[in-house]
N, C-alpha and C positions, 0 to 999 in steps of 0.2 A: 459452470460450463466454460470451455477455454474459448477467447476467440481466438483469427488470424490477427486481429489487433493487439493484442495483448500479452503479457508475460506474467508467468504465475511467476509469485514472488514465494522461497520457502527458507525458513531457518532452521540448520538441522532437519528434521522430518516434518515439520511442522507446516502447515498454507499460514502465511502471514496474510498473502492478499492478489493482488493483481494490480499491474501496471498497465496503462490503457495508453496505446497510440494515437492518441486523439491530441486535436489542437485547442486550447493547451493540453498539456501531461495531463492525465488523472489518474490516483491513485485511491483504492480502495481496499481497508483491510478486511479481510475474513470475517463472519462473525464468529467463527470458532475458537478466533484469533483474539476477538477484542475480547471473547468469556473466559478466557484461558488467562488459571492465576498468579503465570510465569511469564504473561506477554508483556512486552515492550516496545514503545515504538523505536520505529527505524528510523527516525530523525528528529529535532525538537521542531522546525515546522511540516511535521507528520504527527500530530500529537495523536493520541490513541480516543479520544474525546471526540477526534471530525474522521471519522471515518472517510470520507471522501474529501478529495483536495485538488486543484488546480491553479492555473494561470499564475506562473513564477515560481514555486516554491523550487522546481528542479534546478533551478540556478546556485539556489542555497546547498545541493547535495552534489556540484560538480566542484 
């Protein structure tokens, strides 16, 4: 379910995950995303292992 906080994240057609407006960022991939056996993560501190992630890591992706 989408919030107003948030941004579906998609690759090609695919739900990779959600980015969440919260303080800090968080990011969260799909579970359809982590079972899926073409996934990858979107960054190396976004590893496909921690599904959810905060505080700093968006520093490393600007």
């Amino acid at each position: 379910m989408a919030s107003d906080d948030a941004l579906e994240v998609y690759h090609g057609d695919r739900h990779v995950g959600r980015l969440y407006n919260a303080h800090p960022l968080r990011f969260e991939y799909a579970p359809a995303w982590l079972e899926h056996p073409a996934a990858v993560s979107l960054s190396p501190s976004l590893p496909l292992t921690q599904p959810t992630k905060g505080h700093g890591w968006h520093r490393s992706m600007i």
